[in-house]
C-alpha positions as CSV (number, residue, x, y, z in Angstrom):
1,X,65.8,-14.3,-114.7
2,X,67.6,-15.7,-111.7
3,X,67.1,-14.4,-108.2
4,X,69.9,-12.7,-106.2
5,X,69.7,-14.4,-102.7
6,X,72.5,-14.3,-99.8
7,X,72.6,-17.3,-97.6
8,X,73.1,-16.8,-93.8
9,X,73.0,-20.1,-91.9
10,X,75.3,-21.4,-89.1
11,X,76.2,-24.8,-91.1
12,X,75.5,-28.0,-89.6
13,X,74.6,-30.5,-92.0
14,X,71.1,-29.1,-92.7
15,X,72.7,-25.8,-93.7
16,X,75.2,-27.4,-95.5
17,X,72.6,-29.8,-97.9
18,X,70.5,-25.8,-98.3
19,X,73.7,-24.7,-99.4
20,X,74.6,-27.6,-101.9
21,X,70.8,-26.9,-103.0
22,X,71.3,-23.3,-103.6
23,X,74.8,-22.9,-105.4
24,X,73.7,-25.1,-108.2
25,X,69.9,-23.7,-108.9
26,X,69.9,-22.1,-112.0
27,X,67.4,-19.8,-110.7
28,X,69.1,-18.7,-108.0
29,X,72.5,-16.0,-107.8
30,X,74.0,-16.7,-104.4
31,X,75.8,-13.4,-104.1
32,X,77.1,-14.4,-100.7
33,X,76.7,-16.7,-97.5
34,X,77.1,-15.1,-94.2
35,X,77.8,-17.7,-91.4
36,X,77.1,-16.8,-87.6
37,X,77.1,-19.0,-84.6
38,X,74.3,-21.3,-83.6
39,X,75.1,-25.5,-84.5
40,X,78.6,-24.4,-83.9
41,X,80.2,-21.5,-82.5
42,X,81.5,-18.8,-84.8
43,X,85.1,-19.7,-86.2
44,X,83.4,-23.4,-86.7
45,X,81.0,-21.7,-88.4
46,X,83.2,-19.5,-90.8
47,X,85.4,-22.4,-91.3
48,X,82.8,-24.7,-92.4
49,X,81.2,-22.1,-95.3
50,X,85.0,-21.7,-96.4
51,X,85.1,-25.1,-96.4
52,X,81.9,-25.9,-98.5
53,X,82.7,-23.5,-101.1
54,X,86.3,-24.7,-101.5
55,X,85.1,-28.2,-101.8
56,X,82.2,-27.7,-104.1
57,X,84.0,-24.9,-106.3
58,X,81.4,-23.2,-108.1
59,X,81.6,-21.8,-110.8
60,X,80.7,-18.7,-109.4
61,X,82.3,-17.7,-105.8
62,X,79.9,-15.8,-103.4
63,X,81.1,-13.4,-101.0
64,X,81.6,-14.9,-97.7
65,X,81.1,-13.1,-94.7
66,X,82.7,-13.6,-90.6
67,X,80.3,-15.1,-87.5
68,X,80.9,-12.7,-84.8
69,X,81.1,-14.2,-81.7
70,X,77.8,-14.3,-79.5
71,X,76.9,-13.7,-76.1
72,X,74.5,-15.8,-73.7
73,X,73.1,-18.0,-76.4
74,X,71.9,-19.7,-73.3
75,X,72.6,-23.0,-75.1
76,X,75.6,-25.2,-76.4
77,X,76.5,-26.3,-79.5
78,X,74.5,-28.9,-81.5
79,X,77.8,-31.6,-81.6
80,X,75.5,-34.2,-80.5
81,X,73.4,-34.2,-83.7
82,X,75.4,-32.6,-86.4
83,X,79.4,-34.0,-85.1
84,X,82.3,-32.1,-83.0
85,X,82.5,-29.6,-86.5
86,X,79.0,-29.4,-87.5
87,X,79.6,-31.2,-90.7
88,X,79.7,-34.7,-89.3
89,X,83.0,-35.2,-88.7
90,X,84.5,-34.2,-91.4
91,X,87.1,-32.1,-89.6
92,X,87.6,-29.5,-93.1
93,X,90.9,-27.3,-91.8
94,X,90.7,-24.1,-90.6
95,X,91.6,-21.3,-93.6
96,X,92.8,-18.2,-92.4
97,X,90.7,-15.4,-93.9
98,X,91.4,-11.9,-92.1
99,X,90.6,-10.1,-94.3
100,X,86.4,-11.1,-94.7
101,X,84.3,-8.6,-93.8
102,X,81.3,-9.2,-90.8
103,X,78.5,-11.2,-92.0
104,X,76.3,-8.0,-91.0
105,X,78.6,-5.9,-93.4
106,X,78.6,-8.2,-96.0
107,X,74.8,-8.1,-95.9
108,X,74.1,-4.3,-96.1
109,X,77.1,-3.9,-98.3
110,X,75.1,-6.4,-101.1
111,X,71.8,-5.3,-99.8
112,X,72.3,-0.9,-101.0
113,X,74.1,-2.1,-104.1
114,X,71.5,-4.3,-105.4
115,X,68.0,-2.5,-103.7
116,X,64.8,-4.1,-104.0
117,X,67.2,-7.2,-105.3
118,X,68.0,-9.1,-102.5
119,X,66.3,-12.3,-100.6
120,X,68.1,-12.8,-97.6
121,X,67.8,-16.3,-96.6
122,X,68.0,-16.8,-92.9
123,X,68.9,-20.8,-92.2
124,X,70.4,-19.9,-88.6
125,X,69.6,-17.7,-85.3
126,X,68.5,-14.2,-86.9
127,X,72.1,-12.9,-84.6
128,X,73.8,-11.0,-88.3
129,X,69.7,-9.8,-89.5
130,X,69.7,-8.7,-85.8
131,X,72.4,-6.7,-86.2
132,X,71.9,-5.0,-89.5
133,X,68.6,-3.7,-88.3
134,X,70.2,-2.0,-85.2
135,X,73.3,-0.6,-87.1
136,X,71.8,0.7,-90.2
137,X,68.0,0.4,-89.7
138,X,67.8,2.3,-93.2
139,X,68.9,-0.7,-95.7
140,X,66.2,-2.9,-94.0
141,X,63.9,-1.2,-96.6
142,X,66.5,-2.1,-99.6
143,X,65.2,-6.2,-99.1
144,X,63.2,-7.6,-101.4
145,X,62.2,-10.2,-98.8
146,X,63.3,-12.4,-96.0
147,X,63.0,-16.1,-95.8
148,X,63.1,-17.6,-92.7
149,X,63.5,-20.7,-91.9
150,X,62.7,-21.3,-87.9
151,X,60.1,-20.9,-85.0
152,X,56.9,-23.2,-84.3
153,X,53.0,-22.1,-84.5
154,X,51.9,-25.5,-83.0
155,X,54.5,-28.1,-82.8
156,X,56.7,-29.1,-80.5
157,X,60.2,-27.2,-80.0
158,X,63.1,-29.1,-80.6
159,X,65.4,-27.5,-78.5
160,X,63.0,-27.1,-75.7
161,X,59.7,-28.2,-74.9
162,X,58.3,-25.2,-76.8
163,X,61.3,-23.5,-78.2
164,X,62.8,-23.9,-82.2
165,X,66.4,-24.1,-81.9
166,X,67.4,-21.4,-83.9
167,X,65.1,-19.1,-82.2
168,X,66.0,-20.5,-78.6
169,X,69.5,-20.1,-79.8
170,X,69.2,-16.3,-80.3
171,X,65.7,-15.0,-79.0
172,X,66.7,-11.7,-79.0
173,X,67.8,-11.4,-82.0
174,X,64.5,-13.2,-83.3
175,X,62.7,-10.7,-81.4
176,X,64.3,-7.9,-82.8
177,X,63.6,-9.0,-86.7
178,X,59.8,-10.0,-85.8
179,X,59.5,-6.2,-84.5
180,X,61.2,-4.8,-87.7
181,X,59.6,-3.7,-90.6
182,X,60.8,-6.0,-93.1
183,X,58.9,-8.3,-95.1
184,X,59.0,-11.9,-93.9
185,X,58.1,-15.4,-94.8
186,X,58.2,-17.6,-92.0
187,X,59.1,-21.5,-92.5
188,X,58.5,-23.1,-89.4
189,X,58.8,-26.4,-87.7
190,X,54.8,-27.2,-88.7
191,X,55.8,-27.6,-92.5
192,X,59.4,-28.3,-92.2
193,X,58.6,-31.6,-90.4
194,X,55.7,-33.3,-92.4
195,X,58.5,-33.0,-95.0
196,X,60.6,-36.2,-94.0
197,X,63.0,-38.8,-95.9
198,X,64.0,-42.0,-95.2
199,X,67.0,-43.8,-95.4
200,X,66.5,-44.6,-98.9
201,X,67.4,-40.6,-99.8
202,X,70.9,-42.2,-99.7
203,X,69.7,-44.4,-103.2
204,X,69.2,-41.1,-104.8
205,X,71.8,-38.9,-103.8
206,X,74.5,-38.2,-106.7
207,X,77.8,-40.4,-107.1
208,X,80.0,-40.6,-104.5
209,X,82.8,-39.6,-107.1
210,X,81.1,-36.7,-107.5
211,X,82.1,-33.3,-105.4
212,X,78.7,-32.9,-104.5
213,X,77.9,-36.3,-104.1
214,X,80.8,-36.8,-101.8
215,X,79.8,-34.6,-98.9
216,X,76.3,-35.5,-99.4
217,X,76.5,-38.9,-98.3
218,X,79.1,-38.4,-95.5
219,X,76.8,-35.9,-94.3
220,X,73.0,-37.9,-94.5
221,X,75.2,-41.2,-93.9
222,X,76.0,-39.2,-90.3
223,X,72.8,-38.0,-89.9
224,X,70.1,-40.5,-90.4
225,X,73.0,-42.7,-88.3
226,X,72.5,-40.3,-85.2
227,X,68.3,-39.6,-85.8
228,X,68.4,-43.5,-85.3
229,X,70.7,-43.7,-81.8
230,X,69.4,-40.4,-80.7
231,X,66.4,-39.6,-81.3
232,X,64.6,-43.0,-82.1
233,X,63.6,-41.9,-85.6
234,X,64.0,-43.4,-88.7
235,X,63.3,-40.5,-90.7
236,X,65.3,-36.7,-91.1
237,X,63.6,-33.5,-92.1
238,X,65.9,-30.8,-93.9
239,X,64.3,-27.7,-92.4
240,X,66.3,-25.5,-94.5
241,X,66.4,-27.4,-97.3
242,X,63.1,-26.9,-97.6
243,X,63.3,-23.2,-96.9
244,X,65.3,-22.8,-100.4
245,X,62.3,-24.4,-101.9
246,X,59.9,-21.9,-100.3
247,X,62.4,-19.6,-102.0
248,X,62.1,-20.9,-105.7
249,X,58.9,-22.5,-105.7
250,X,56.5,-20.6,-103.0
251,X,53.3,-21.6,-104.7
252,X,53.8,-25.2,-102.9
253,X,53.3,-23.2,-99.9
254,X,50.1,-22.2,-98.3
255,X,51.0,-19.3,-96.5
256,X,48.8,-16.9,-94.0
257,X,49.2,-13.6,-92.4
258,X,50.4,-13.4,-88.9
259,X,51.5,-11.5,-85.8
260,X,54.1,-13.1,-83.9
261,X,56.6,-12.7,-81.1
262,X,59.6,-14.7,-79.7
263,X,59.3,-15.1,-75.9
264,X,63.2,-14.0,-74.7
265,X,63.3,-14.2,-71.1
266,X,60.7,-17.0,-69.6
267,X,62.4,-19.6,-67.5
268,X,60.3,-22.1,-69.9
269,X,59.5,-20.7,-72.3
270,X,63.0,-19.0,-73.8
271,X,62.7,-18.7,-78.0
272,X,59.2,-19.8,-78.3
273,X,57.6,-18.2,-80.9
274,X,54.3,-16.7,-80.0
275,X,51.3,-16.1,-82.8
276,X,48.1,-14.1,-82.0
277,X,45.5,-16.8,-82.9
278,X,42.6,-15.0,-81.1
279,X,39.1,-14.4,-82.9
280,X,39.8,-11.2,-82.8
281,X,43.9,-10.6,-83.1
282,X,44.9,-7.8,-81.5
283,X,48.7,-7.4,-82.7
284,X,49.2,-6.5,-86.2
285,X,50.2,-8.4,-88.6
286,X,54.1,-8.5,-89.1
287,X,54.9,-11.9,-91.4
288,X,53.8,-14.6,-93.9
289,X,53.9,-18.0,-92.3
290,X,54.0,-21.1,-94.0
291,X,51.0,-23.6,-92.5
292,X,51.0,-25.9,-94.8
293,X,53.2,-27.1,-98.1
294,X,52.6,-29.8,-100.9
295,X,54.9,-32.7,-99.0
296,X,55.7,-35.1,-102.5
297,X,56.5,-32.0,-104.9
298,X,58.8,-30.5,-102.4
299,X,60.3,-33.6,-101.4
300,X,61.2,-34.6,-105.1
301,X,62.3,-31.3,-105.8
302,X,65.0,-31.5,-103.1
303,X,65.8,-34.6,-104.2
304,X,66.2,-33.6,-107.9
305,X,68.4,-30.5,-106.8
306,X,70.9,-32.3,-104.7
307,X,70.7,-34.7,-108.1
308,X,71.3,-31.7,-110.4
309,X,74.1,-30.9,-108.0
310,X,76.2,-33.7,-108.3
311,X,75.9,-33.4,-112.3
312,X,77.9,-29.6,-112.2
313,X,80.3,-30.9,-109.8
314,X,81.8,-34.2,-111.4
């Protein structure tokens, strides 16, 4: 049986290559991707998911939802590391779609007609979850599960010195999901970045001459180009890549129960996400987080879905 998932990401390349991933697992049933604002600001956003769709024409079309616009993200744009669109450049035009719903609509419309069938997959700032839970708090217990692919338990932010981008991006909004009661798996910075490839991932990718294949190495091409000037790395990890792998094969994972919080108004300490490691915890327990995963099985299964990918897209 496949798995009904929706998709809500803010696509920059990362989201993009999750995306690619997820349309062509058999196992999965994208039933819709929900864009928001976060590597690029909201009609970037909803542009870039028409855009991937279009290009990649599966053979089944998910819903597609709107970014709404958002206010004091407290941050700019990720250009610097993803290109002026988010998609490295690849300046897709602009469709005009007035009738799509909200991404927030979109997700509780999907989530009451399919209860207890839905896994949300959250690649972005939590801003459309955020919303559902305060506009119609009683679908949050329709979810089979949310996925989420952001905050840190002991590494390093990499938007701030502390902070994961897509939490410092939206804290409130992160804030607001830890606090609800939905059922959560947390994929944070820990795993996603002992989960690295080199240059060489361009080897493997699928042909060129392939749809697939095509915006896969325009996109990694961009990307390992820019870890190298920018960040002095040789290496990339695809955080929510490998949160679509914690979606189809979570036994890789070893996960552990937590209570954590997202920090929204310190001067420093803005979107850091905050666990209750004590001896003896005193907040309750409000996720799953993923401490550790099995690094060469979840690499080569990436690997052999963006593979796969290229095949159904010749």
């Amino acid at each position: 049986m496949t798995r009904k998932i929706i998709l809500d990401c803010d696509p920059g390349i990362d989201d993009g290559i999750a995306l690619i991933l997820a349309l062509f697992d058999p196992r999965l049933e994208v039933m819709a991707i929900t864009p928001t604002a976060g590597t690029v600001d909201a009609e970037q956003a909803t542009t870039n998911v028409t855009a991937i769709i279009g290009k990649l024409d599966p053979v089944r079309y998910p819903r597609q939802g709107r970014a709404f616009v958002a206010n004091d993200t407290g941050m700019p744009t990720d250009a610097h590391l993803n290109g002026t669109d988010g998609l490295a450049n690849s300046h897709f035009p602009h469709a005009s779609r007035q009738h799509d719903q909200p991404s927030d609509k979109v997700i509780t419309d999907l989530i009451r007609r399919y209860p207890g069938e839905i896994t949300l997959v959250c690649l972005g700032p939590l801003s459309n979850l955020a919303r559902v839970c305060q506009r119609d708090p009683s679908a949050l217990p329709l979810l089979d599960k949310v996925v989420i692919s952001g905050g840190a338990v002991s590494h390093a932010g990499n938007a701030t010195a502390v902070a994961e981008r897509n939490f410092y991006f939206d804290p409130v909004a992160a804030r607001t999901v830890m606090a609800s009661p939905i059922t959560k798996s947390l994929v944070p910075l820990d795993v996603a970045e002992a989960v690295t490839f080199g240059v060489d991932l361009l080897d493997q990718l699928p042909s060129t001459q392939t749809r697939a294949g095509e915006l896969l190495h325009k996109w990694l091409s961009f990307a390992f180009r820019v870890a190298h000037q920018r960040l002095g790395r040789e290496t990339i990890a695809l955080q929510d890549a490998l949160a679509v792998t914690a979606v189809t094969e979570p036994e890789w994972f070893q996960w552990q129960d937590m209570a954590g919080d997202v920090e929204v108004a310190g001067n420093l300490t803005r979107g850091m996400s905050v666990f209750d490691r004590r001896l003896r915890p005193e907040w309750q327990t409000n996720m799953e987080v993923a401490r550790r995963v099995n690094v060469a099985d979840a690499r080569d299964a990436i690997v052999r879905g963006l593979r796969y990918a290229g095949q159904q897209t010749c």
